[in-house]
N, C-alpha and C positions, 0 to 999 in steps of 0.2 A: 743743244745742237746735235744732231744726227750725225756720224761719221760712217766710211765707208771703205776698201778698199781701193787702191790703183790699178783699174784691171789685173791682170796675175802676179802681181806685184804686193810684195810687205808692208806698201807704203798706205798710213793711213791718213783721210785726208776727210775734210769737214764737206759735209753733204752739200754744201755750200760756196763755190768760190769767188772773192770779191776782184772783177777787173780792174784794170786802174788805168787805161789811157786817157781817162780824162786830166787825169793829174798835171798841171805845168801849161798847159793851155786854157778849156774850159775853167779850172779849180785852179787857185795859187796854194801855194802851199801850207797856208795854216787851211783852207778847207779841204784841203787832201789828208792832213793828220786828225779833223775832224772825223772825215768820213772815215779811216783807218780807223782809229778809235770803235765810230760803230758801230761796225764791222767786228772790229776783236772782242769786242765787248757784249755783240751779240753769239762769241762761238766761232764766228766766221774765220779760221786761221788759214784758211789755203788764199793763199794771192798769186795772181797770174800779171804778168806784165811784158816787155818788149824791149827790147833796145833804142829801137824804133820811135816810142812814144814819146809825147803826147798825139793823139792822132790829129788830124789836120795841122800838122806844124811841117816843115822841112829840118833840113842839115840843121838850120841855128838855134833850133830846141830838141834833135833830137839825142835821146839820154835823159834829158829832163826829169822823167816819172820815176826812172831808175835812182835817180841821186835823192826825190824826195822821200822813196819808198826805203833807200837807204838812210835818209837823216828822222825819220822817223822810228826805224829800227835801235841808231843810237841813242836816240831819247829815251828809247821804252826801254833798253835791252829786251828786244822784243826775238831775237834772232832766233833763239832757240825754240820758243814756242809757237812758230808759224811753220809752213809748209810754202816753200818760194819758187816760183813757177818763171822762168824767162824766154825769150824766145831770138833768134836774130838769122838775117836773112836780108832784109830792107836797107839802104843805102845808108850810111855810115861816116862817108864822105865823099869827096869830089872823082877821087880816080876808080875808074872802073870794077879795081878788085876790092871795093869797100862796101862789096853787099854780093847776097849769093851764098852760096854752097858748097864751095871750095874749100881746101882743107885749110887754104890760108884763111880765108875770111872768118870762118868756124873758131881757127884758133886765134885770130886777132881779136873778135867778136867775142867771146866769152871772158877773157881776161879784162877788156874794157868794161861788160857788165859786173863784174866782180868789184872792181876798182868801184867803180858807181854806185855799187847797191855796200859796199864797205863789208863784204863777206869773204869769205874765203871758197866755198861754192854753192852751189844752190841745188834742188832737191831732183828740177823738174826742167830739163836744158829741152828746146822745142825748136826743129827747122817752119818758121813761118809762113812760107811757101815752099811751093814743089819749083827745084832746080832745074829744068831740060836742059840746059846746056855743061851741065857737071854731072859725070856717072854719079850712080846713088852707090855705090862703091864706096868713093873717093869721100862721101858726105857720112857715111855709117863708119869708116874706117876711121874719119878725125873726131866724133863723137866717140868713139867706144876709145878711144885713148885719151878723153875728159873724165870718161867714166871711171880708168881705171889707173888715173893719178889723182882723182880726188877730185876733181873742180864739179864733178856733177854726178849725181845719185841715179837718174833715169834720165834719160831720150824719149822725149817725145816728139809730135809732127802738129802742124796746122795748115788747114786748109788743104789737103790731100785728098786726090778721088780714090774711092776703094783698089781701082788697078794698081794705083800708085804706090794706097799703102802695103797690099799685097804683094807684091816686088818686090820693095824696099825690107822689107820682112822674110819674106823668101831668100833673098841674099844676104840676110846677116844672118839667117840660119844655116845659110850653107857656109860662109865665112869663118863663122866663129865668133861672131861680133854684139855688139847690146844692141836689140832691136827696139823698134819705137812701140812703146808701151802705153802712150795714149796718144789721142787725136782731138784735134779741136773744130769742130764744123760747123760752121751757121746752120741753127736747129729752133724754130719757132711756129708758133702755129699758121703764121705766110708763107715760111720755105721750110716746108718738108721733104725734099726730093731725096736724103740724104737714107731715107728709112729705106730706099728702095736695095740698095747694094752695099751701101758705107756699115750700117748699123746690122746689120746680117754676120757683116763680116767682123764687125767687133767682138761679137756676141760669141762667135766661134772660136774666135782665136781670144778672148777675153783680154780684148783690147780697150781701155778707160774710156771713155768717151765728155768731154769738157765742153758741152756749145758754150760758144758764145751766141748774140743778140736774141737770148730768150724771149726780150721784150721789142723787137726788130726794131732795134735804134729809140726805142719810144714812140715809136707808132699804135704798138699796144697798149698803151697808157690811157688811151682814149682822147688824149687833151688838144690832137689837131685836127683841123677841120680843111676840107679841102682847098686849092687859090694859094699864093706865094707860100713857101715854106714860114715856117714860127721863127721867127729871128731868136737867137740865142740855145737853138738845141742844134741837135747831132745834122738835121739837114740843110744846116746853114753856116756849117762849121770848115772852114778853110778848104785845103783841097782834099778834105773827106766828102762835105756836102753833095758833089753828082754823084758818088757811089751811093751814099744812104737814098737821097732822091730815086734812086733807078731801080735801087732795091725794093724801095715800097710804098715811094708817093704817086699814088697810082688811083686810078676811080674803082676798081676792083679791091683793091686795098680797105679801102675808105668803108666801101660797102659791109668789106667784111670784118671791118671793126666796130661798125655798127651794128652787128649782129650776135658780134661777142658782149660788145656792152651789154648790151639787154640780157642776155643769159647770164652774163654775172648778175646781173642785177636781181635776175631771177632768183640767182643762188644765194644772196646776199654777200657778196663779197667785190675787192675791187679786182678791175679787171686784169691788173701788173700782179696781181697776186695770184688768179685764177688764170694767167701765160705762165707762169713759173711752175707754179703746179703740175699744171698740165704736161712739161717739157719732164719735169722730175718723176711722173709716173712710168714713162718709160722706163722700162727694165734694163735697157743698156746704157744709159746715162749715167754717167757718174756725177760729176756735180757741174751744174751751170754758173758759166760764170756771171755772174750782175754784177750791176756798175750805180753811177751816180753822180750827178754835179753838188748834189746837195746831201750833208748826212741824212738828212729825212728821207730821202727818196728810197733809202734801202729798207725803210720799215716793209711797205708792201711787197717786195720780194721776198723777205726774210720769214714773213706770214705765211707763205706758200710750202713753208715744213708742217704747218697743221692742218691745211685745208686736205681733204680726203677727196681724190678724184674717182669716186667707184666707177661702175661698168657702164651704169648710165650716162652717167651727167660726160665720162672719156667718147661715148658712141657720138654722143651728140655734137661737142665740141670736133673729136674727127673728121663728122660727116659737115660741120658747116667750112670743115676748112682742106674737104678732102682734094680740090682743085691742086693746091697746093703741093700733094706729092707729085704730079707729074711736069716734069723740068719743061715740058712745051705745051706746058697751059698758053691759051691766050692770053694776053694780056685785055 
């Protein structure tokens, strides 16, 4: 396994990182300590997860991934030898200050992941979403007092526009405060738009960078075909299903995974292998994160550390999917 640094940060982490919201909805839990397994087993020790999760679940699973990703740690003692990544922000419970960005919610919010995941803190604390209705003051000022009683090593963000994270960074520099040190962005060869200002700005201020849907939901897999979603994957999965839908089940989509296939094919390689690759030669990427309902499914991504994307075979795959960087492509 390849390892790498956390943007300007001491923290070293595996070129690799396994998501886990499938765990507790999609996966019960002996096939979530499956795929953990291998996952660790293949090297993979950065794990990213949410409070939040399992996705397509509500209020009465969410935590769920958190306690399995914790009762898996007690089995293994695994605590020490992973890199533990969580995030919160997403609703929590029924009254209003049970999600968001507030200093309460921040500090209810991480103690309840603790309790859950059976650690004491975790590596990689992550606001979810961007707040507008909470100064980013008020959200960097209750982060950097996690940081500096111990419950969490770094601050990071997700889902953030460059403006956003620039700000947000700008005033914990002028503050005095722990800035967010990595970012997580949907990054795949369908949505690209993130290369235009987000990854610019990473790369300046050597800021980590974590996509997630490398493989856009498993659309890149090749395995669907256009006409009702595939009963039992990510586009048909509770109230996640219209996001992934609108995301990429689309005739332009479709088109253009038909045109990857073949070039993998050309290349001889599968095509979940030759989206991973392709996300990882980017020079601002730190490690993507992949996911999985079945341990098998992580061979093909895990593959995508030897596949070599030289100058040519990156031009080609850019140019069939150069639509893609600009945010008011047609659909």
């Amino acid at each position: 396994m390849q390892h790498t640094k956390l943007g300007r940060t001491g923290l070293t982490v595996s070129r690799l990182c396994l998501g886990t919201m499938t765990f507790g909805l999609q996966c019960d839990e002996a096939t979530s300590f499956a795929i953990l397994d291998r996952a660790f087993d293949s090297g993979v020790t950065f794990v990213d997860t949410a409070d939040v999760y399992p996705i397509g679940g509500g209020l009465d699973t969410a935590g769920r991934t958190e306690e399995i990703i914790g009762a898996w740690m007690r089995d293994g003692r695994r605590r020490d030898d992973i890199v533990l990544a969580t995030k919160c922000w997403g609703p929590m419970g029924p009254n209003p200050w049970d999600m968001g960005s507030s200093r309460k919610h921040i500090t209810a919010a991480i103690d309840a992941s603790l309790r859950r995941l059976g650690t004491d803190y975790v590596d990689l604390y992550q606001l979810h979403f961007y707040d507008a209705g909470v100064p980013i003051e008020e959200s960097l000022g209750a982060l950097d007092d996690l940081v500096r009683v111990g419950k969490v090593r770094y601050v990071g963000c997700s889902n953030f526009l460059a403006y956003q994270l620039a700000r947000a960074n700008g005033r914990a520099e002028h503050l005095g405060l722990a800035r967010f040190d990595s970012v997580q962005p949907r990054y795949n060869l369908l949505f690209r738009e993130f290369e235009r200002e987000l990854f610019p700005l990473c790369a300046e201020e050597r800021i980590g960078v974590i996509p997630y849907n490398p493989i856009a939901g498993g659309m890149l897999s090749g395995k669907h075909r256009p006409g009702p979603p595939t009963e039992g994957t990510r586009f048909t999965l509770g109230n996640a299903s219209q996001t992934y839908q609108d995301r990429y089940w689309h005739d332009r989509e479709f088109d253009t995974v038909a045109q990857l296939t073949a070039l993998a094919d050309e290349v001889g390689t599968d095509l979940v292998t030759l989206a991973v690759a392709w996300v990882l030669a980017n020079p601002v990427v730190t490690s993507p994160i992949i996911g999985a309902s079945r341990p098998e499914q992580l061979d093909a991504s895990i593959a995508a550390l030897d596949l070599v994307v030289d100058a040519d075979l990156k031009q080609r795959l850019d140019a069939l999917t150069a639509e893609y960087r600009r945010g008011d492509a047609a659909r």
